[in-house]
N, C-alpha and C positions, 0 to 999 in steps of 0.2 A: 487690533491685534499687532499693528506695525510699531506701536509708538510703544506697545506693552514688551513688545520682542524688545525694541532699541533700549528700552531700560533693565530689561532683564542682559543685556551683554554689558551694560556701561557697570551694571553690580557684580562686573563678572559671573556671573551666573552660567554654567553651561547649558548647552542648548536643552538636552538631556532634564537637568533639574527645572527647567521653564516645561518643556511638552509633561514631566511627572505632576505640575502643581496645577496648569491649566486647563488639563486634556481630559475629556472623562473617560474612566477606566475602559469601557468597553473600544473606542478610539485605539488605546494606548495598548489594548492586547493583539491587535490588528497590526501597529506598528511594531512589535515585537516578533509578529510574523514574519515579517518582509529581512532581516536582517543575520548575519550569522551570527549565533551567540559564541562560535569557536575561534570569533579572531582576538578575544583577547580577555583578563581578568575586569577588565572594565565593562566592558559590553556584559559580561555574565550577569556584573552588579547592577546594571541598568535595565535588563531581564527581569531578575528577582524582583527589583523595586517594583516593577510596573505590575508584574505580575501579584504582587500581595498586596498591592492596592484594589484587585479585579476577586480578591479571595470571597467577598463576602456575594458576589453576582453568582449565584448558583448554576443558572444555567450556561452559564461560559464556560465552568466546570463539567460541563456533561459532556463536551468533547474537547482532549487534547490531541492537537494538531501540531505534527514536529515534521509536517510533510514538507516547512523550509528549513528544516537542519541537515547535515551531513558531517559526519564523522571526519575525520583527519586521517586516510589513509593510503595508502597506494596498493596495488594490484601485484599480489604473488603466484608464483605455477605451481606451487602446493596449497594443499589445504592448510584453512579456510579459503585459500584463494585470495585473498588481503589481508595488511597486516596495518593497524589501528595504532596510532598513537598511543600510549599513556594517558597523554594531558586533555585529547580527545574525549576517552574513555571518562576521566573521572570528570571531566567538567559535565558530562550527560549525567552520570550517573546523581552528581548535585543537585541537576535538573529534575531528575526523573520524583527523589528522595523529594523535594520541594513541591514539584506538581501536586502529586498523588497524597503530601501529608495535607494540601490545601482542601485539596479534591473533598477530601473524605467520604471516599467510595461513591461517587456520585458520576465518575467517569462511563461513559455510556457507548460512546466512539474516540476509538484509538484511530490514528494513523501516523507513521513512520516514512519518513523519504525512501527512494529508492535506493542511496545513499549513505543510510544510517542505520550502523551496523552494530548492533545492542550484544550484549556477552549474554552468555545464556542466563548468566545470575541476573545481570538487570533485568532479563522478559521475564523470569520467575516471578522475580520481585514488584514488576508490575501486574503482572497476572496476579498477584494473592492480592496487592493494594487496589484493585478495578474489579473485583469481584459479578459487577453488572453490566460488564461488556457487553453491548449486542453486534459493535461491526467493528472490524479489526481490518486494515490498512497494512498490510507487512509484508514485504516481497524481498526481505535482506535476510533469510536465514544462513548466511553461510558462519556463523558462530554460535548457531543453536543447537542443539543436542535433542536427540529424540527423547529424552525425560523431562526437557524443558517444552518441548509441544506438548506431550501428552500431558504433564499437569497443568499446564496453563488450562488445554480445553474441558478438561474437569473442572476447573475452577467455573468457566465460562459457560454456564449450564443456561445463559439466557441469548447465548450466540447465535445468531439470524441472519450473518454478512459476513465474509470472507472475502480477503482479497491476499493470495499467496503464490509462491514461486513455482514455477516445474521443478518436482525434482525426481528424482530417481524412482523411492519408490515410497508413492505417497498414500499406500494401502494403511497403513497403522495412522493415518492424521484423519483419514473417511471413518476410519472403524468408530474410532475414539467420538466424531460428531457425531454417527449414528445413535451411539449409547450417551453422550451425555447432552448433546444441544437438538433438543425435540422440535425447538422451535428453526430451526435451521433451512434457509430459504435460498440463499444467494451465495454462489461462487464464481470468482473471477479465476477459474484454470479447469481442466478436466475432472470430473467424479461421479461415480456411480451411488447418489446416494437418494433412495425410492422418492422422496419427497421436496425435490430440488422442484423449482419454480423458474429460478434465472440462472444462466449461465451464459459467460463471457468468456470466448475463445480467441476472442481477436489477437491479431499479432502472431498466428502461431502456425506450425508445422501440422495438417491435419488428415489423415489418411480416410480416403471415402469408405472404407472397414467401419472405421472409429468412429465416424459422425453417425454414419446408420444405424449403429449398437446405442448413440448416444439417444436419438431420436424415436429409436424403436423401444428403448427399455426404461428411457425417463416418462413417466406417463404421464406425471404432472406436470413435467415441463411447459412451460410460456412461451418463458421467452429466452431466445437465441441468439450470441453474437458473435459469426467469424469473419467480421469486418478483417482487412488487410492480412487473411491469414493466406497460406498457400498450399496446394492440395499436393501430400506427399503421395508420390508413385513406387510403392518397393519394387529392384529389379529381383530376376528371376534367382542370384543366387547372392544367398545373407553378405557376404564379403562385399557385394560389389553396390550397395547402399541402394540409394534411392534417385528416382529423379521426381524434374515438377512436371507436374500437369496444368493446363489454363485453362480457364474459367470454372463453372460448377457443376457438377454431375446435374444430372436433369433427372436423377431419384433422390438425390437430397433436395432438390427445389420443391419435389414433387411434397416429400416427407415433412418438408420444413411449413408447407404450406397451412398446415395445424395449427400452425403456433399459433397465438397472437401479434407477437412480433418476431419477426427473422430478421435480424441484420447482416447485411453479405456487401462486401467488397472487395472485389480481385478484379481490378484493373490496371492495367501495363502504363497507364498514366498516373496513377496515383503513388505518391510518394514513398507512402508509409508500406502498401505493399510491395514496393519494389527494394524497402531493406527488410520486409519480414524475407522475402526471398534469396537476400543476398547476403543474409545472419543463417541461411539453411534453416528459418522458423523459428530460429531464439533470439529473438533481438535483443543487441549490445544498447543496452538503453543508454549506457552513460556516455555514448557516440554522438547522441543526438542531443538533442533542444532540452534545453532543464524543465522538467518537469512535464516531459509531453508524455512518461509515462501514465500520466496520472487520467489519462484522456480514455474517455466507452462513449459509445453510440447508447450505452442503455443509462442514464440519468442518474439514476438511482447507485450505480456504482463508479462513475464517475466523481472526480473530486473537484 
């Protein structure tokens, strides 16, 4: 490989055009992971190349993974709450158009950095060209539009995984699973929907009210995880918020003991709970480690 490398520089050859001729595709979509595709017109093309080399490998096509991309943008005090380059935008949008005409419907698992912030047309547009979604990766909605939820999850009528943001008022995103994705098992954030199996809570602001409605009315539920979360206490009058409580009620241990699996961490040593407590329950993920959102105690929704 040395003496192959040393003649591929002496023909000037870039490094690039040597890993494209001698690498086998599956190799080469892996390297393609690891790199920013935003830092320049070059990188994009050496993206594309590798990637339509991997076109005819079907099953590499059943999941796109963009969980090492991130958008080009900075943090605004209005909404959307950031504001995205141009160049940003259309180099994804290149992406997405390329992906999905490779794919040809065969995409099966999505996932999205925490990072990358898609215009509501792009996630339409991917939702109509992944029609066989079953797990979807996406916790950036601050430029989606509630007609871009609800017909994506129409579209996604084989949807079985979730993983999405707190938001406000996430009643119309549970309606829309209820009536179109039957098959619907796993979410990673709060929902009331009869046939839920896994749910992941970690990380989060959780009032001993709310876990016991969770526990008492999910009936199929499994399995549970509020690893690093921290148990919100409302004070006595609505203006004067809330405080924490430490460690775990002894009627959620008691409730949770149903499960097959509970996951629970709230420990004054642990790292990750001591910034769910110090975000007040919503952790500023882009504060921390690159990609440590991506991290569950339950396997299966972990990345």
């Amino acid at each position: 490989m040395e003496v192959e490398l040393s003649r591929a520089v002496k023909k000037d050859v870039t490094m690039w055009e040597f890993l494209l001729k001698n690498f086998p595709d599956e190799i080469l979509v892996e390297i393609c992971k690891e790199f920013n595709i935003f830092e320049s017109k070059e990188a994009v093309g050496r993206f594309i190349e590798a990637w339509k080399r991997a076109s005819n490998d079907q099953p590499v096509w059943e999941t796109l993974d963009f969980s090492m991309l991130k958008s080009d943008f900075v943090k605004a005090s209005i909404q959307p709450y950031i504001w995205v380059h141009s160049r940003s935008d259309s180099t994804l949008y290149n992406l997405l158009f390329l992906a999905l005409n490779i794919s040809q419907g065969n995409i099966k698992t999505l996932i999205f950095n925490y990072s990358l912030y898609l215009t509501n047309d792009q996630f339409i547009y991917t939702a109509i060209r992944c029609p066989h979604v079953r797990r979807l990766v996406f916790v950036s909605w601050n430029r989606i539009k509630k007609i871009g939820i609800v017909r994506a999850i129409r579209v996604w009528t084989n949807l079985e995984s979730m993983t999405m943001p707190c938001t406000e008022y996430p009643g119309y995103v549970f309606e829309e699973i209820t009536k179109h994705c039957k098959n619907f098992r796993e979410l990673k954030v709060i929902a009331f929907l009869p046939n839920l199996k896994v749910l992941s809570l970690r990380c989060s602001g959780l009032s001993k009210e709310a876990l016991i409605l969770i526990l008492d009315e999910l009936k199929d539920l499994e399995v549970l995880n509020i690893s690093h979360s921290c148990h919100v206490v409302p004070l006595p009058y609505p203006h004067e918020g809330y405080m924490f409580s430490s460690g775990i009620d002894p009627i959620i241990i008691e409730k949770g003991s149903r499960l097959l699996d509970f996951y629970t961490c709230m420990e004054e040593s642990c790292i990750m709970c001591q910034r769910t407590k110090a975000d007040d329950g919503l952790p500023r993920w882009f504060r921390y480690e690159d990609g440590i959102w991506k991290d569950d105690e339950i396997s299966s929704l972990a990345l």
